[in-house]
Structure formats: C-alpha cells, structure tokens
C-alpha positions as CSV (number, residue, x, y, z in Angstrom):
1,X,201.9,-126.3,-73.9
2,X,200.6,-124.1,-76.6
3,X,198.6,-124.3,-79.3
4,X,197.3,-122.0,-81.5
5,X,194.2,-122.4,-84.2
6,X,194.9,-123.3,-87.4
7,X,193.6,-120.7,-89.7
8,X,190.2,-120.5,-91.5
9,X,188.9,-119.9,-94.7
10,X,187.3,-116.9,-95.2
11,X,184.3,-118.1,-97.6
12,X,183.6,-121.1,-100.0
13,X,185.2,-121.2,-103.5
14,X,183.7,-119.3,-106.3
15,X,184.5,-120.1,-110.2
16,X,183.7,-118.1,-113.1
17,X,184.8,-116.5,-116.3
18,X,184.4,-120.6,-117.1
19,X,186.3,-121.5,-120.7
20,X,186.7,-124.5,-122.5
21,X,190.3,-124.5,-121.3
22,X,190.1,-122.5,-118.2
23,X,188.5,-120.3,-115.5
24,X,188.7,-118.4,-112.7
25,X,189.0,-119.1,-109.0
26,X,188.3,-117.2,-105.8
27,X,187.5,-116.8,-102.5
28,X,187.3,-114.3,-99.9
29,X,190.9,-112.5,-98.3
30,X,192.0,-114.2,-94.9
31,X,192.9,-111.1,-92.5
32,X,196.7,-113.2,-91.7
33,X,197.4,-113.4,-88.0
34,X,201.3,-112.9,-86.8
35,X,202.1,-115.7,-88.9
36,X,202.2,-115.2,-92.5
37,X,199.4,-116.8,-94.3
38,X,199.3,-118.3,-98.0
39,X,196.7,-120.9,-100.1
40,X,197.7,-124.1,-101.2
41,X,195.2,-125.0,-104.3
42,X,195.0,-128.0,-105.6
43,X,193.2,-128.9,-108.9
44,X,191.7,-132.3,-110.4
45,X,189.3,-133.8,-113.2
46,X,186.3,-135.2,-110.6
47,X,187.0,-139.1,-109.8
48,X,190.7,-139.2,-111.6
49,X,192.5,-141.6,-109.8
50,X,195.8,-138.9,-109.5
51,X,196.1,-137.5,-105.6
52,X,193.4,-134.6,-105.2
53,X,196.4,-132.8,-102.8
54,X,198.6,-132.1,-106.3
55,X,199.7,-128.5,-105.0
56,X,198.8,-126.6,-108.4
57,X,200.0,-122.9,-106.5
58,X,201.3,-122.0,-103.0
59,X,200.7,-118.3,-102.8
60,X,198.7,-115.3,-100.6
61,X,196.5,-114.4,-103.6
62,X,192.7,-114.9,-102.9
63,X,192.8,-115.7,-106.9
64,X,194.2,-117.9,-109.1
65,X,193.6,-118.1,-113.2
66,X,193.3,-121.9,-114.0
67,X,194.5,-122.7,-117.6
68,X,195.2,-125.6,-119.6
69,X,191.6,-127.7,-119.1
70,X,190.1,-129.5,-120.8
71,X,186.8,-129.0,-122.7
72,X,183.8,-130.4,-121.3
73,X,185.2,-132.1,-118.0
74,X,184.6,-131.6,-114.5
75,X,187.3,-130.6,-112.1
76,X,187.5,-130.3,-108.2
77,X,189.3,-127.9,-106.9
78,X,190.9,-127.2,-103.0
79,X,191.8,-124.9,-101.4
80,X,193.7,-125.1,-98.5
81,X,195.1,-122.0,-96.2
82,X,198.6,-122.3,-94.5
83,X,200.3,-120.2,-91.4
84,X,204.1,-119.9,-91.0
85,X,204.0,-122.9,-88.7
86,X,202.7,-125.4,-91.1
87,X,199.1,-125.6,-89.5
88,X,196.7,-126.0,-92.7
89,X,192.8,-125.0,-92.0
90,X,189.9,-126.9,-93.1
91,X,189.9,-127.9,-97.0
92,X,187.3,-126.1,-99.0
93,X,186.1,-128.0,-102.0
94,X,183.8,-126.8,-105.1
95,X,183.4,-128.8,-108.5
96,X,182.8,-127.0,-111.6
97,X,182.6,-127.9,-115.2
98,X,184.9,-126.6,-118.6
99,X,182.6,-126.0,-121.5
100,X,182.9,-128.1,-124.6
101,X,183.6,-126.8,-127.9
102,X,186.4,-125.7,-130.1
C-alpha cells in the first residue's frame, strides 16, 4: 500500500489588527504538493460549550478577516490544512482576546 503525509502547517497562527468586533488572522503559505491544498478555520469564544471544529471558511488563503465578535471575549481559533484526498495536518491553535468598548 501507499500512503502519503498528510500536509503541515507552515508556522503558528498570528492575530492582529485586534477590534472590539474583529481581527485579523494569519499564518505562513503552505508550498501545496500535487494535491491541491486549502485551510479549514475554525473559530470559538474559549470554553463555549459549541464544537471547536465549526468550519468558519474552507479556502487556500493564508488569511482570513474575522468579523462579527464580540467585545471583550476570548476566542480560539484553528486552523487546519487539507489535501485533495481528505488527509488534514496537525491543528494549530492560538487564543486571542476582542477589546471591550463601544
């Protein structure tokens, strides 16, 4: 039989441009292989009891605007990658935190 590698993440999750309502996240490009390649993201207020593997976006974009938080709370996000076969890489996680305010 053969098996090939499910892919890897390039680098750890960075956010920033952090709003009350939204922010930015990112991470570094994965060269694709043969098999097309694309992120699955998933997004979360820390310890909410709804499934931390809620696909927010499936695209090939190393970037994804997050909008529609809420001020002051503290959200996990994940991102998985993806090949053309199904095969999902390792999960990387980061928490980050909206501001409060008006």
């Amino acid at each position: 039989m053969f098996f090939t590698a499910p892919p890897v993440m390039a680098s750890e999750i960075t956010v920033g441009s952090i709003t009350k309502d939204g922010a930015i996240a990112s991470w570094s490009q994965v060269t694709p292989t043969a098999n097309y390649l694309k992120y699955e993201i998933g997004i979360t207020p820390t310890g909410a009891t709804i499934s931390p593997t809620e696909i927010l976006s499936s695209e090939a974009s190393p970037k994804l605007t997050l909008s529609g938080l809420s001020p002051g709370t503290e959200y996990t996000i994940n991102v998985n990658t993806i090949d053309s076969n199904g095969a999902k890489g390792a999960v990387k996680s980061t928490k980050f935190t909206t501001l409060t305010g008006k």
